[in-house]
N, CA, C and O of each residue as an XYZ file, in Angstrom:
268
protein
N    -158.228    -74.179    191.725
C    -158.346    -74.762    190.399
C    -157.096    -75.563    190.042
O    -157.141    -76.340    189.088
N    -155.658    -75.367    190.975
C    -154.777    -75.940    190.100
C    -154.518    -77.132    191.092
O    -153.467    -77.743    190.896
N    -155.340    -77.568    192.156
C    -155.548    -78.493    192.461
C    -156.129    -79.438    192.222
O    -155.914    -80.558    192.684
N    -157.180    -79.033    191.253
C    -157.958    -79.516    190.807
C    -157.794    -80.335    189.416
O    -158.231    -81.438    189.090
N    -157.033    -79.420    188.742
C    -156.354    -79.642    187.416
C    -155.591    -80.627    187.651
O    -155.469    -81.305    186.631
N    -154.988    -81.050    188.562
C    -153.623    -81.639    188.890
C    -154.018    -83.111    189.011
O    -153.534    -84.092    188.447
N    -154.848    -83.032    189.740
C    -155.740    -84.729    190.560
C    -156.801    -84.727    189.215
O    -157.186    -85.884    189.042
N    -157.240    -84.034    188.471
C    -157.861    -84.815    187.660
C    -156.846    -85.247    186.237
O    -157.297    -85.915    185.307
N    -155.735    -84.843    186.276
C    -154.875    -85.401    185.156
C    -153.761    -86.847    186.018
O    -153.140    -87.696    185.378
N    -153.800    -86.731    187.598
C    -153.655    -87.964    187.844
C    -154.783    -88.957    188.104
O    -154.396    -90.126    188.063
N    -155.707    -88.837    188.286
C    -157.034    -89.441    188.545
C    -157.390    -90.144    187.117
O    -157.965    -91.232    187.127
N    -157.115    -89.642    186.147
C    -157.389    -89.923    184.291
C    -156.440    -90.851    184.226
O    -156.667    -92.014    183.892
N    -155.093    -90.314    184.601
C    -154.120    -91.367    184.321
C    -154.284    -92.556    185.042
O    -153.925    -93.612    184.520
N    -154.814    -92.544    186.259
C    -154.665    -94.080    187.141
C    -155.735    -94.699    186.084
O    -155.349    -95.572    185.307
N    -156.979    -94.278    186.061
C    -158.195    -95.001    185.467
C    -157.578    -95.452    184.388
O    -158.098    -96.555    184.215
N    -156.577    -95.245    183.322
C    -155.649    -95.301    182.302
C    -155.510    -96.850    182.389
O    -156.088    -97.789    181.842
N    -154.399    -96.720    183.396
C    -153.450    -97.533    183.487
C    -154.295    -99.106    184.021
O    -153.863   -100.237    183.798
N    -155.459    -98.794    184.693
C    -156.216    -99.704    185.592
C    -156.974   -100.266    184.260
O    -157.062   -101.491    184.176
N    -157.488    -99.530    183.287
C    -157.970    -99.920    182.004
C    -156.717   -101.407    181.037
O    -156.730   -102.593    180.707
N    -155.714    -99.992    180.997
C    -154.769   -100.771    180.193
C    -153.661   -101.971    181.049
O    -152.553   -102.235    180.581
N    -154.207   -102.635    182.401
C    -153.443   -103.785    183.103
C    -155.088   -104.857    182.919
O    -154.902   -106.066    182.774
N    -156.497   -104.371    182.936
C    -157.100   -105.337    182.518
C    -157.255   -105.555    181.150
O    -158.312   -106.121    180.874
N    -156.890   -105.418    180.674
C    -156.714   -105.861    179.051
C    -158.211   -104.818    178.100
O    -158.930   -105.381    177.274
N    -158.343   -103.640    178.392
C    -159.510   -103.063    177.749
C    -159.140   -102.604    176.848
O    -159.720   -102.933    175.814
N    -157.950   -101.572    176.738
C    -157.326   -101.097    175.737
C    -157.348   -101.755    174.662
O    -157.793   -101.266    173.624
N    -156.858   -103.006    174.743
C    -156.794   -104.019    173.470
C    -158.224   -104.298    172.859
O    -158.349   -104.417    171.640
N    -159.314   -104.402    173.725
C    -160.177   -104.807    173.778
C    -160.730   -103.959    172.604
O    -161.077   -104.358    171.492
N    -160.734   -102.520    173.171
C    -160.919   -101.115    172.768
C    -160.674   -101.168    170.838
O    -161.350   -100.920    169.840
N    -159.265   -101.658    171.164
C    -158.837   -101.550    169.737
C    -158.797   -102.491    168.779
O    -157.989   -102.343    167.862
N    -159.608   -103.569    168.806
C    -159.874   -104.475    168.259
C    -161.596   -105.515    168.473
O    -161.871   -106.639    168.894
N    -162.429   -104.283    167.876
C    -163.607   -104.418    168.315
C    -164.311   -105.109    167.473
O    -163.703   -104.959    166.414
N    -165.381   -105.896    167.239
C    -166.141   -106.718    166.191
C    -166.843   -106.274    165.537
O    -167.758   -106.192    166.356
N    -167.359   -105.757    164.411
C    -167.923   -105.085    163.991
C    -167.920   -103.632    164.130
O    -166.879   -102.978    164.052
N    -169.437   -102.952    164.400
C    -169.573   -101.523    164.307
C    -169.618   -100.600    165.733
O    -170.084    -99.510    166.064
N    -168.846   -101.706    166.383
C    -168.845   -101.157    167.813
C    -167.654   -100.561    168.613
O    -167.412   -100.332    169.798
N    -166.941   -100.397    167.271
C    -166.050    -99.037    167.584
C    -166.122    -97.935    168.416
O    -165.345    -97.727    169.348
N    -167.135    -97.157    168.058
C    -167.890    -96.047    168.417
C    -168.403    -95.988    169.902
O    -168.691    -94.954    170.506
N    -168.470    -97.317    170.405
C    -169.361    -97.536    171.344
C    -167.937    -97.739    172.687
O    -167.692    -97.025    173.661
N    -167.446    -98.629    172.336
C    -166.060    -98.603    172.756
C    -165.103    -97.326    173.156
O    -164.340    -97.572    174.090
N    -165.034    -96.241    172.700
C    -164.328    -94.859    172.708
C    -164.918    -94.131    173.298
O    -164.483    -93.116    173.843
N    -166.214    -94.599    173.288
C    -166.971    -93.734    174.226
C    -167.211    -94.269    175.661
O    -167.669    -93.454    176.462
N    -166.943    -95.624    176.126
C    -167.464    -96.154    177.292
C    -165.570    -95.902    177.482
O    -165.176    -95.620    178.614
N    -164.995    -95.970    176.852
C    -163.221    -96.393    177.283
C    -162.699    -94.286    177.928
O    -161.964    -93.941    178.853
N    -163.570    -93.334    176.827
C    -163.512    -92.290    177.125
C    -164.442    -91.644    178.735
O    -163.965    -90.792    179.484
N    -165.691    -92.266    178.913
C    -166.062    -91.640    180.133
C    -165.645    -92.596    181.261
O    -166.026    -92.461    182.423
N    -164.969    -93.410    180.899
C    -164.007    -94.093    182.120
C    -163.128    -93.348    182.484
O    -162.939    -93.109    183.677
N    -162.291    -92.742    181.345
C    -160.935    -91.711    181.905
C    -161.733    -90.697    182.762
O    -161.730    -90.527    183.982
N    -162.508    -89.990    181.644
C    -163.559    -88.994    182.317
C    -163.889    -89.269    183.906
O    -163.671    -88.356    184.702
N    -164.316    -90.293    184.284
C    -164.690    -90.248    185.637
C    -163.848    -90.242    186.096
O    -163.946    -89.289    186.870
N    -162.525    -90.859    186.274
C    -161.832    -91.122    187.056
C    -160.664    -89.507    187.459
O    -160.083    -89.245    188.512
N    -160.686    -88.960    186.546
C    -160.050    -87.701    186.413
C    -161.311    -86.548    187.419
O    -160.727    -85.662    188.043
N    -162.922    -86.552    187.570
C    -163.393    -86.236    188.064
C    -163.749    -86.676    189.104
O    -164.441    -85.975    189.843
N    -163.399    -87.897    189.443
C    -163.537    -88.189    190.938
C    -161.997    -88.218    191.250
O    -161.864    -88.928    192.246
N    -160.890    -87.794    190.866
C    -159.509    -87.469    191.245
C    -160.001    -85.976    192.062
O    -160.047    -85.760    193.273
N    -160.312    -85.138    191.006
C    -160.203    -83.675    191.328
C    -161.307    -83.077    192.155
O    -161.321    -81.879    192.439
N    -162.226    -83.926    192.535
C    -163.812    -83.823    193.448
C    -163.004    -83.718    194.687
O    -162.839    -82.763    195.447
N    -162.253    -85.675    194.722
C    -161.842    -85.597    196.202
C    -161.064    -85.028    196.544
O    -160.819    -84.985    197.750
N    -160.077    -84.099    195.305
C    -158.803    -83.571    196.181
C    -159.416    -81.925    196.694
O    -159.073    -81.335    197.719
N    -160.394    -81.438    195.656
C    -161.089    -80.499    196.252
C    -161.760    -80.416    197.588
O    -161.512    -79.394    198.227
N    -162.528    -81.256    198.110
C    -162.745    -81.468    198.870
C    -161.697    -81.507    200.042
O    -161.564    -80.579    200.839
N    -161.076    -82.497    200.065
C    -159.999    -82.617    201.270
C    -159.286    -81.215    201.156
O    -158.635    -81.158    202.199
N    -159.097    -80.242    200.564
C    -157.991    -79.176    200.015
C    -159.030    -78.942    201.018
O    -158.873    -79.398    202.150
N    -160.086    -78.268    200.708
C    -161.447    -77.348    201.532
C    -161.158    -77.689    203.049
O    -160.956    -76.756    203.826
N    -161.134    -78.951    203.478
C    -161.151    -79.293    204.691
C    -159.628    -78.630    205.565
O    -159.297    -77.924    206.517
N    -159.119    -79.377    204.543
C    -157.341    -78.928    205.116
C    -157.252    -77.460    205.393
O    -156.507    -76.979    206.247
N    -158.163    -76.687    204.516
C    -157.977    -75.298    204.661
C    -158.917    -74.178    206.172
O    -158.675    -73.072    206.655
N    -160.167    -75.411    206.477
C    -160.561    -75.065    207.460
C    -160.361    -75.602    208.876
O    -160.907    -75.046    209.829
């Protein structure tokens, strides 16, 4: 688990940073109308994935390494 924990708080952060060098963040925070909502949520299961496909693959390879 604390491998897991680990690669998905760097896995969140890369998706972060890969967000905030294409200009989404801004994007994010300066939305047209009522599409705020819609924004936080597509900008949120971006981190989301990326933090779960951090901690999938490091699980995985951990599993392997271990057999």
């Amino acid at each position: 688990m604390k491998v897991f924990l680990w690669w998905f708080v760097v896995g969140s952060t890369m998706a972060l940073a890969v967000i905030m060098v294409q200009g989404g963040l801004r994007e994010a925070m300066q939305p047209q109308g009522s599409v705020w909502g819609l924004k936080l949520v597509e900008l949120f299961t971006t981190i989301l994935g990326g933090g779960l496909l951090g901690g999938c693959v490091a699980l995985i390879l951990d599993r392997i390494k271990k057999s």
